[in-house]
Backbone bond lengths (Angstrom), bond angles and torsions (degrees), N, CA, C in turn:
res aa  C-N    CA-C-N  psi(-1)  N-CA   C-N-CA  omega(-1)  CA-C   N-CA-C  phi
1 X - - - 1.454 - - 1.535 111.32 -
2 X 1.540 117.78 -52.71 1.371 110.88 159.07 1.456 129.47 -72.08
3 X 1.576 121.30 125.04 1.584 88.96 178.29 1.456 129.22 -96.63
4 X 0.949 121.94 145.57 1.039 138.57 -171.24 1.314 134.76 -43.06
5 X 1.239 114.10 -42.63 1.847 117.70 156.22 1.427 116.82 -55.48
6 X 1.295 117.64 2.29 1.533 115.90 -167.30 1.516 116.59 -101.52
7 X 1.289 116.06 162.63 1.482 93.14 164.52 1.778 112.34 -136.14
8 X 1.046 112.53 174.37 1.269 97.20 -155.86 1.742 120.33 -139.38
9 X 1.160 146.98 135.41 1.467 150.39 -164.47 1.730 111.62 -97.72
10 X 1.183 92.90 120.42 1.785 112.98 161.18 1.347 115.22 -21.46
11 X 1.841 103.31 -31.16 2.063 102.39 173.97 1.616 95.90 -110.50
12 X 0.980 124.20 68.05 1.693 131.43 174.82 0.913 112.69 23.65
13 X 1.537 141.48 83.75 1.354 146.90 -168.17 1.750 85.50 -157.01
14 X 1.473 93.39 143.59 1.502 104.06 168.43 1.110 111.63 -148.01
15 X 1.639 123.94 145.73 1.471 151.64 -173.22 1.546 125.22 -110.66
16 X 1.511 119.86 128.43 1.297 101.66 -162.15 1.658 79.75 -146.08
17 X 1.744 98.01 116.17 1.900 93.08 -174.30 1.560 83.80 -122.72
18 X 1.425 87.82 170.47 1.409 134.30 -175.12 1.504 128.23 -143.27
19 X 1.040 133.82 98.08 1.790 107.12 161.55 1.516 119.64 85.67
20 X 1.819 97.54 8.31 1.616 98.01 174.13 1.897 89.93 90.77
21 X 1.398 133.30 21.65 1.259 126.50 170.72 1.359 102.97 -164.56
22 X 1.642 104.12 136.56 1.538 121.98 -169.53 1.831 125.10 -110.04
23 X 0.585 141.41 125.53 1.559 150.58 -177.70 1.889 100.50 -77.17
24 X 0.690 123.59 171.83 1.806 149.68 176.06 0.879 151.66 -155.72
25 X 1.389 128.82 130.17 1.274 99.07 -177.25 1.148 102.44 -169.70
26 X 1.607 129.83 -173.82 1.610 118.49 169.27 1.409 105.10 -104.98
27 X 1.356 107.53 156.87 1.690 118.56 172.54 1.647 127.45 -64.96
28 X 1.198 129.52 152.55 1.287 124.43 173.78 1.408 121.06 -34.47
29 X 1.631 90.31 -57.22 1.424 112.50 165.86 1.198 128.29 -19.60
30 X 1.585 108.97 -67.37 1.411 127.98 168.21 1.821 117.45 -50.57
31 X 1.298 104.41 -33.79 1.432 113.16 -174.55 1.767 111.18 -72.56
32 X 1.455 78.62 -44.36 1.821 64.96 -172.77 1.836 113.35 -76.25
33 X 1.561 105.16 -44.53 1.604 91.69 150.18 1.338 134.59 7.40
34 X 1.561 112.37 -90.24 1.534 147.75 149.51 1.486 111.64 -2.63
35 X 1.727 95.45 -73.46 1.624 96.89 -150.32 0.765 114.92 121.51
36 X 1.503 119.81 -168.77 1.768 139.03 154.35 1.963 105.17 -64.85
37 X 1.567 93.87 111.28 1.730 72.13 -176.28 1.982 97.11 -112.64
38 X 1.528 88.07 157.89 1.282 98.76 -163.89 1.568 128.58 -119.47
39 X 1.775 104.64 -5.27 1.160 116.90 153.48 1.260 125.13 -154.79
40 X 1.040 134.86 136.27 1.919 131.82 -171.75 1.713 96.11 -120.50
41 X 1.673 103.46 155.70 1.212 116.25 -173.20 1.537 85.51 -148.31
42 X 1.742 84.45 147.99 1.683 98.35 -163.84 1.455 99.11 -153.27
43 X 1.298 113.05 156.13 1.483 111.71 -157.78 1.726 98.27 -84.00
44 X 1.631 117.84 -170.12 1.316 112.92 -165.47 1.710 99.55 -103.53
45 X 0.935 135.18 169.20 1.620 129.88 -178.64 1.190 92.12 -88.71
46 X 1.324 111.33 153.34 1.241 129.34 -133.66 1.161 172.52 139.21
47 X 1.482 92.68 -82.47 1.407 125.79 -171.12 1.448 111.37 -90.44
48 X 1.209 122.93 166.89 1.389 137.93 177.20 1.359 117.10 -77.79
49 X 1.602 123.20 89.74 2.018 94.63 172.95 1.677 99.39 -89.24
50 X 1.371 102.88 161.90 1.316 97.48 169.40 1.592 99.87 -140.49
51 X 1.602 126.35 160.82 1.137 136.96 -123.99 1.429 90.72 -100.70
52 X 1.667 119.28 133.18 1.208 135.78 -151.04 1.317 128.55 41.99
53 X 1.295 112.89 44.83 1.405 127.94 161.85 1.218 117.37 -112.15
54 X 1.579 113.45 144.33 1.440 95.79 -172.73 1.770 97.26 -98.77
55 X 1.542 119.44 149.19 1.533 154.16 -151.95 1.397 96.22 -127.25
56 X 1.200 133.27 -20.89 1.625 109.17 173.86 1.440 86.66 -177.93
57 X 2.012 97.07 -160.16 1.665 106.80 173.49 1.360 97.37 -166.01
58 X 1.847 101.64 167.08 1.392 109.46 -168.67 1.115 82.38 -129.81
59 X 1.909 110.99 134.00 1.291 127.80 148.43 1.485 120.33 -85.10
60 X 1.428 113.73 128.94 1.656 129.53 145.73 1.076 121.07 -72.30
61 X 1.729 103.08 -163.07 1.201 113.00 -156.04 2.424 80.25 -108.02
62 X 1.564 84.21 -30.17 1.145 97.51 -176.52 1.910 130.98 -64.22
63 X 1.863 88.07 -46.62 1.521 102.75 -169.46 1.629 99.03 177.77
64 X 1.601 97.93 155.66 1.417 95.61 171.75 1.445 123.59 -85.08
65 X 1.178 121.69 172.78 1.825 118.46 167.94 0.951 99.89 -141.59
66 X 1.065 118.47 159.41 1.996 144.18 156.04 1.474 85.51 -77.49
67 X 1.486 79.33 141.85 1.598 109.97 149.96 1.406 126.21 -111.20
68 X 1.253 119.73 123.05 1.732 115.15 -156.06 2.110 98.99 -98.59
69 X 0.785 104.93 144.44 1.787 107.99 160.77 1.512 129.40 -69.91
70 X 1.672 111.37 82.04 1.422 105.93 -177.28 1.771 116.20 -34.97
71 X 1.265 119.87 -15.60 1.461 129.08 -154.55 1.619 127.17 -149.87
72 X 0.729 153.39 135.87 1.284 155.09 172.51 1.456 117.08 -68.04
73 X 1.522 128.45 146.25 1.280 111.78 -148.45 1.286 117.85 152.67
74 X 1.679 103.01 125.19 1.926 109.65 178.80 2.221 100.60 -84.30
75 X 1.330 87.96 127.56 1.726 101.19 -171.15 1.838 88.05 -80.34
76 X 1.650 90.03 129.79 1.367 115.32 -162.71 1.972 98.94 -105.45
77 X 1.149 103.28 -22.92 1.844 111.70 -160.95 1.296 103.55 -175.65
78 X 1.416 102.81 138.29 1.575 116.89 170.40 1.562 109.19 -111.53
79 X 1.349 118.92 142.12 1.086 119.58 175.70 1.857 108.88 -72.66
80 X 1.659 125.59 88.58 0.888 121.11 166.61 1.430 125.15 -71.92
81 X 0.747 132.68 5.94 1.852 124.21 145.59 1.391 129.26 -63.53
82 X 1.330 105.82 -19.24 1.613 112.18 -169.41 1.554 95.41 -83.43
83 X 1.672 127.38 0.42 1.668 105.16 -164.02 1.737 78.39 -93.00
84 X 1.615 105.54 -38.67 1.856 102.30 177.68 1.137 115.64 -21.08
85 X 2.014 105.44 -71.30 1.193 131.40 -143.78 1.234 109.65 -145.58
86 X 1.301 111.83 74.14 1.394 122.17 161.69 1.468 122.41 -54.16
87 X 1.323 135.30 -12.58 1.086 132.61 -150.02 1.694 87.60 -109.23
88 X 1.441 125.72 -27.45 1.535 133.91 163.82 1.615 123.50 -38.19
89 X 1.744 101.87 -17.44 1.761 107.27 -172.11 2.008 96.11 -85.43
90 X 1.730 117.10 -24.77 1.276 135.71 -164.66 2.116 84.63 -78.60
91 X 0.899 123.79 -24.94 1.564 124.45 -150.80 2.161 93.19 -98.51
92 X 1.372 84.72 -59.29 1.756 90.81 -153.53 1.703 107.79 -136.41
93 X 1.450 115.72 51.70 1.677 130.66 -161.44 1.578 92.56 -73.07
94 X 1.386 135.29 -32.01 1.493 116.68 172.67 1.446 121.65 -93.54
95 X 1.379 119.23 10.34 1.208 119.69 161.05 1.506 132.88 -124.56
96 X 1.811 119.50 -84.95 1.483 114.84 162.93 1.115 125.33 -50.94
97 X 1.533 126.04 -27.23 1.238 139.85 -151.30 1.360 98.25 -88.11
98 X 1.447 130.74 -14.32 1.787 120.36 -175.09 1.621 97.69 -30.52
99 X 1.462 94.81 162.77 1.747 122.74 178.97 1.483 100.08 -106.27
100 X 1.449 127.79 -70.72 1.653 135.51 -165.63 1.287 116.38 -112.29
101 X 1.428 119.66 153.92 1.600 104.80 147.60 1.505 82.56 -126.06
102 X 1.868 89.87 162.76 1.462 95.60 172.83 1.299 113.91 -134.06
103 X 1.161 129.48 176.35 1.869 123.06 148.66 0.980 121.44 -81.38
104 X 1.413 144.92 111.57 1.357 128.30 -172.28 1.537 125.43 -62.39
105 X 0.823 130.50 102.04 1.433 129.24 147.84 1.690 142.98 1.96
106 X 1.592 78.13 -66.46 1.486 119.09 -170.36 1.400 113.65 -113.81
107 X 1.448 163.02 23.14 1.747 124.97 -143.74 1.227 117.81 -75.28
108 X 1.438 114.54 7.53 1.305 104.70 169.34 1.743 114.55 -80.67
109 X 1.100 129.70 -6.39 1.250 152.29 142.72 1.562 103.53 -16.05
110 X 1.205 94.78 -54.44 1.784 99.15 -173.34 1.350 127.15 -55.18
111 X 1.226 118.18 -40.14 1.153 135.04 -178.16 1.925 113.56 -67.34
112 X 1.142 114.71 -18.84 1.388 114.50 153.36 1.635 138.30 -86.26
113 X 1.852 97.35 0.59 1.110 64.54 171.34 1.881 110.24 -123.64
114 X 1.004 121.39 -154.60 1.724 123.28 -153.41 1.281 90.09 -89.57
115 X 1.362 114.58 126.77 1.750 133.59 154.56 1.991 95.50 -54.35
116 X 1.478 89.05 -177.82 1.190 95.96 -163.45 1.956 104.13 -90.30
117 X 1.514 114.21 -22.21 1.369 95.38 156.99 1.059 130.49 -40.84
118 X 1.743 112.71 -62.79 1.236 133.27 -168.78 1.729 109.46 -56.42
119 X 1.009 105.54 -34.97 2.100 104.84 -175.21 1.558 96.55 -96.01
120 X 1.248 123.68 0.43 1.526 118.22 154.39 1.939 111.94 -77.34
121 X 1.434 99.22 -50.14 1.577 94.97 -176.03 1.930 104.09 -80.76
122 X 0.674 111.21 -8.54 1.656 123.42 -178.67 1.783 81.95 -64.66
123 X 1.332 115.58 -75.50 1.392 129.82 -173.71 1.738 121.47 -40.51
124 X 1.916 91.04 -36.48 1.643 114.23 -174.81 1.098 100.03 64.48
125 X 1.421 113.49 54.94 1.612 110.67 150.73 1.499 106.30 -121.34
């Protein structure tokens, strides 16, 4: 369910880099949490996230959340489908559904945070 090239944050957010540039997003985990969610807010490209800051939020049906920045990082792309179809992050949160890409900053960043064992037993499953 998690995949495995990814890595992943203590507030259900997951990172999947490449090439000096990272993808985002939140975990299933996080989704079902949530609910039916019905609007996400995401920063403008651009901008600077930097690592454990929160960069936007997703509304439910339930409550809102922050979304924190597994990573540090100039925001390269926003996932504009999600302002469509927010309800698409509830469907497919480790794939179409990404939130950011960024440039990394940092990649040594990466190395702190939890492979996908580790945010499985984090979870205790």
């Amino acid at each position: 369910m998690y995949p495995e090239t990814f890595r992943y944050t203590k507030e259900h957010e997951w990172v999947e880099a490449a090439g000096g540039e990272a993808t985002i997003g939140i975990t299933d985990h996080a989704q079902q949490e949530l609910g039916d969610i019905v609007y996400v807010d995401l920063p403008k490209v651009g901008i600077t996230v930097e690592q454990g800051k929160t960069f936007g939020s997703v509304e439910s049906v339930k409550a809102v959340s922050d979304i924190y920045a597994p990573v540090s990082g100039e925001v390269l792309a926003i996932n504009e489908s999600l302002t469509e179809a927010p309800e698409s992050l509830n469907a497919d949160p480790h794939g179409a559904a990404w939130l950011i890409k960024v440039k990394l900053s940092d990649p040594a960043q990466l190395a702190g945070l939890l492979d996908a064992a580790g945010y499985r037993a984090f979870l205790g499953e």
